[in-house]
C-alpha positions, -999 to 999 in steps of 0.1 A, spaced: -836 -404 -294 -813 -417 -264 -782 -392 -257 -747 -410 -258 -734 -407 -222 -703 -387 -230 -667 -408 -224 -642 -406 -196 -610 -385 -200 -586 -408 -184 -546 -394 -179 -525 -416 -173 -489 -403 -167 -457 -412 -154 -418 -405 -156 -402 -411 -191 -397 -454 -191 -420 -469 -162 -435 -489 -187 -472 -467 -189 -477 -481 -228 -469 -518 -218 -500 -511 -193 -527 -500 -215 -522 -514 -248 -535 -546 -244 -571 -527 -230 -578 -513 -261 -591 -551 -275 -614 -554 -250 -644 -542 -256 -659 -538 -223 -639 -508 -220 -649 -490 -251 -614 -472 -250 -597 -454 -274 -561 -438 -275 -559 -401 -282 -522 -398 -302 -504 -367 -286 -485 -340 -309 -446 -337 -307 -418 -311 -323 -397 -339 -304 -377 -358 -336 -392 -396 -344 -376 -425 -335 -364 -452 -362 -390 -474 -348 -422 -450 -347 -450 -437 -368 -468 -411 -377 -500 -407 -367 -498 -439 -341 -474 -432 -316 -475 -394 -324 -483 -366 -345 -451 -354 -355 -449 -316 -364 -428 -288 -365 -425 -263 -339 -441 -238 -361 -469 -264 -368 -473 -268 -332 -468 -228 -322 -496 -220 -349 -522 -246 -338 -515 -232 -300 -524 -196 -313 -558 -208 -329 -568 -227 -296 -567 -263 -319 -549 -276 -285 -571 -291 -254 -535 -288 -236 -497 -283 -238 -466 -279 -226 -429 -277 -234 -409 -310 -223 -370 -313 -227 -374 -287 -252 -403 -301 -271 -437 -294 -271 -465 -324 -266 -501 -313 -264 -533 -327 -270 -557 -318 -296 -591 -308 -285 -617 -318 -316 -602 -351 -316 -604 -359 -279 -644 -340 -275 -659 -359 -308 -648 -394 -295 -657 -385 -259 -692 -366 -273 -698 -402 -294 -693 -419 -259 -658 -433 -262 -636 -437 -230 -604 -416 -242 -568 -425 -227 -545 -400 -227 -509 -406 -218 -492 -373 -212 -467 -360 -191 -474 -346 -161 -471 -311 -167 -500 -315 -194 -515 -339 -170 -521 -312 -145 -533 -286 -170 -558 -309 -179 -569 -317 -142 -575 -280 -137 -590 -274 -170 -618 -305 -158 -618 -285 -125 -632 -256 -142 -649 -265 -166 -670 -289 -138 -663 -320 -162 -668 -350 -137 -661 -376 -165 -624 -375 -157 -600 -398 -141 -562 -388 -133 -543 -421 -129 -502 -419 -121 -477 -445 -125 -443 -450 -105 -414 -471 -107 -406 -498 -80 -377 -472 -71 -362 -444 -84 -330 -462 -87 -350 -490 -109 -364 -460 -130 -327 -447 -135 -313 -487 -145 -342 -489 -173 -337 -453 -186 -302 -460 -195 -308 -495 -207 -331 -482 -230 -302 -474 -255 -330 -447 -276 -307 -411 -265 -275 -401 -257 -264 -393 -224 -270 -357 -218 -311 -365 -229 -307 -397 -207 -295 -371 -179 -320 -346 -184 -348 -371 -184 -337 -383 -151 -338 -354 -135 -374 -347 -146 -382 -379 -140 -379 -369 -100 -394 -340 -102 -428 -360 -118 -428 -383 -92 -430 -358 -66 -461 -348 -81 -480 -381 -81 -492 -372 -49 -519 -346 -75 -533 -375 -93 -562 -396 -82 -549 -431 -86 -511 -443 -82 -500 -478 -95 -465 -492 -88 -453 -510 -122 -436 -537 -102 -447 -566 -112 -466 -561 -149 -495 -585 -143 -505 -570 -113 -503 -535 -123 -526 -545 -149 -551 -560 -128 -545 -524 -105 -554 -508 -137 -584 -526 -150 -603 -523 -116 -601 -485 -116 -613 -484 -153 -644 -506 -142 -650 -487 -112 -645 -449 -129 -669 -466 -159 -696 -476 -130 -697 -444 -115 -701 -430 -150 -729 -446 -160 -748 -437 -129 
């Protein structure tokens, strides 16, 4: 019997409205990929125009604090004063059953999970950032968004240039500038990450 190669772990992060879902949804129908989304856990509140279980797993705090203290969670971290975190079982049977997993996290989980790989000598793992055209372009689309109030808008600004001064840690960076060829950007890393894989 033929062992599955195990799956890429591919992060993909970026500041808060850079556009990193409008970049990878459309991979997950093709099939040369093999690509599935992990969904991230959140305290943060839900959106009117989310769900459960796609966008995110939607817990309490003492949901989240509990499953932290059994070591359910592959990462975490706290994020304008929510936690999001990634849970393990989920992410290893799909990579173990040779799945490419996307995960798109923030960076502080981002770089958890790039020193966790470092450890743990895990070579199927890709770090991939995205950045705005400018920081003032990132700053026009956060407050056009219309989703939060002012004081979240402010505060996710600020971290916002805090995360791209950190892109400099990831493997890849892709400027969302123009959608098309950010895609393209995208695509060709996948394929080449995916060839050296499979070597």
């Amino acid at each position: 019997m033929t062992m599955k190669k195990k799956g890429l772990l591919i992060v993909l992060s970026g500041p808060s409205g850079v556009g990193k879902h409008t970049l990878w949804a459309s991979l997950l129908k093709e099939k040369k990929f093999n690509l599935k989304y992990s969904i991230s856990m959140t305290t943060r509140p839900k959106r009117f125009d989310e769900t459960n279980g796609y966008e995110y797993f939607f817990v309490t705090r003492t949901k989240f604090k509990k499953a932290i203290d059994t070591n359910q969670m592959l990462e975490y971290a706290e994020y304008c004063n929510n936690y999001y975190g990634t849970p393990k079982k989920y992410v290893e049977d799909l990579r173990d059953n040779g799945y490419n997993i996307l995960l798109e996290i923030e960076v502080q989980g981002g770089l958890n999970i790039k020193k966790i790989m470092e450890q743990t000598k895990d070579r199927q793992f890709v770090s991939i950032f995205i950045l705005p055209p400018s920081t003032k372009d990132l700053i026009k689309r956060l407050r056009g968004r219309g989703t939060e109030g002012k004081e979240i808008i402010d505060h996710r600004i600020k971290q916002a240039k805090w995360e791209i001064s950190q892109a400099k840690h990831y493997k890849y960076q892709i400027v969302n500038d123009k959608i098309n060829v950010a895609k393209t950007k995208l695509k060709n890393i996948l394929i080449k990450e995916m060839e050296k894989n499979v070597q």
